[in-house]
N, C-alpha and C positions, 0 to 999 in steps of 0.2 A: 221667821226672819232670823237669818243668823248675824250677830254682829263681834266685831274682836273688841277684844278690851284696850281701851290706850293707856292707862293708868301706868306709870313708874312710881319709884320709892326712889329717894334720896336722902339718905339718912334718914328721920323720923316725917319724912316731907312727903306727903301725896303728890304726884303732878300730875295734871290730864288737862289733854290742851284740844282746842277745836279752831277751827280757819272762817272768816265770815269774810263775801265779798260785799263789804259795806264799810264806809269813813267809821272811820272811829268812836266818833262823834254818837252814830247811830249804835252802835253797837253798846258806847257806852250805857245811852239812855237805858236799852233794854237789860239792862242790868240793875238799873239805878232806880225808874220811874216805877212807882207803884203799880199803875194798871198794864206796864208791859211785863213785869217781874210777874205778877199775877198770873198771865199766860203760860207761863213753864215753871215757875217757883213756888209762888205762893203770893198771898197778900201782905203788906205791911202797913203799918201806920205809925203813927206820930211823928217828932221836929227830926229830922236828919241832919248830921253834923257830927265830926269829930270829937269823941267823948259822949258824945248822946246815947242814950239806950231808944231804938225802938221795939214793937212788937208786929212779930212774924209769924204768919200761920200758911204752914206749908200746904199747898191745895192737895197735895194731891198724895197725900198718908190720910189713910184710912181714921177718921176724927178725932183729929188734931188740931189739939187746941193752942191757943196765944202762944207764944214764947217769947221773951227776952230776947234781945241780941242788938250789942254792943257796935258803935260802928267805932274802929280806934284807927282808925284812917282814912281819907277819903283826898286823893289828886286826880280831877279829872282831866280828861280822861281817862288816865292812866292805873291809877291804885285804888282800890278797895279792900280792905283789911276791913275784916267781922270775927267776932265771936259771943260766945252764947252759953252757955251751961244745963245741962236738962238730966233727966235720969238715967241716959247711957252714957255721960260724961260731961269735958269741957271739948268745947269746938275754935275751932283758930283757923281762920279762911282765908285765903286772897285773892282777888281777881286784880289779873294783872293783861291787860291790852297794850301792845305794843302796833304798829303799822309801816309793814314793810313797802306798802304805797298807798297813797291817796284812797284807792276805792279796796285795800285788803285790812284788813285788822287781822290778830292773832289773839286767841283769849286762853291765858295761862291761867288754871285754877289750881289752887295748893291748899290742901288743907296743912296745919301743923300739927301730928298727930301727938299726941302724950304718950300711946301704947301702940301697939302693932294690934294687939287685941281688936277680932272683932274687924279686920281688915277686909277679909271674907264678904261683907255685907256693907262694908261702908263703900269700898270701891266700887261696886255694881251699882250701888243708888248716885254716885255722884255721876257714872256715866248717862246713867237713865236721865238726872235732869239736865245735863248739860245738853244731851241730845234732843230733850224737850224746846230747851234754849234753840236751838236748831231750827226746829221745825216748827216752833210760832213765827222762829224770823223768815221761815221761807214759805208757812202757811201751808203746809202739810201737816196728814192727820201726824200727831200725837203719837209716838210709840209706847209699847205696855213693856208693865216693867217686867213680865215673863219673861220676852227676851233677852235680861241682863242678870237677872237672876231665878235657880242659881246656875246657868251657864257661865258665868264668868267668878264665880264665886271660887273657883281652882287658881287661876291666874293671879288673883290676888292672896290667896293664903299663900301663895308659892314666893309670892313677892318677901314677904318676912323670912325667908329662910335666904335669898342674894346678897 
């Protein structure tokens, strides 16, 4: 399967955006709720709230365990601010849904990167799971992340030289 890469840079800012024809509302959940986030993200657990740390274990990296991750904002529907820190760095996230009507949402993901470093490999996984995010909501199989990398893994090292 061939797919293109969406990902732009804006100054040190990842953007990669995906379209869902679903209220908002829904869309948010799957972002939100533990056993729909589990379908294309991972699992989480513990108290959710602004300034809470819960723990994330990403399903679907080869055994990986617990992580931290900070929620430092949370307006629903609308904003979602995370971040997390582990052995390839610190992580600064945002999911941001807006809804141009009733049954469309729009789901803006930004990472806040520290370095460009390593841009190669992080742009190809954020599309993998966003497209995972996809296709639980619309109940198709699962894409592999061979598809995204490293075919796309040029597009974004390209991106740190615009």
């Amino acid at each position: 399967m061939t797919r293109e890469p969406t990902g732009r840079l804006f100054g040190k800012d990842l953007v990669l955006t995906r379209s869902f024809r679903a209220p908002i509302d829904d869309v948010w959940a799957s972002v939100t709720e533990p056993e729909r986030t589990a379908r294309w993200f991972g699992s989480w657990k513990g108290t959710p709230g602004p300034g809470r740390t819960i723990q994330v274990q990403m399903s679907f990296e080869p055994s990986s365990p617990w992580m931290d991750m900070t929620i430092d904002a949370c307006e629903p529907p609308t904003r979602l601010a995370l971040s997390s820190v582990d052995d390839h760095g610190s992580w600064h996230m945002e999911l941001l849904l807006s809804s141009p009507s009733a049954s469309q949402t729009e789901l803006r993901f930004v990472q806040h990167l520290t370095s460009l470093d390593g841009l190669g490999e992080v742009g190809p996984g954020w599309e993998y799971y966003l497209d995972q995010l996809v296709a639980s909501r619309d109940d198709t199989p699962l894409p592999s992340f061979d598809d995204y990398y490293p075919s796309m893994q040029s597009h974004y090292e390209s991106l740190r030289g615009a």
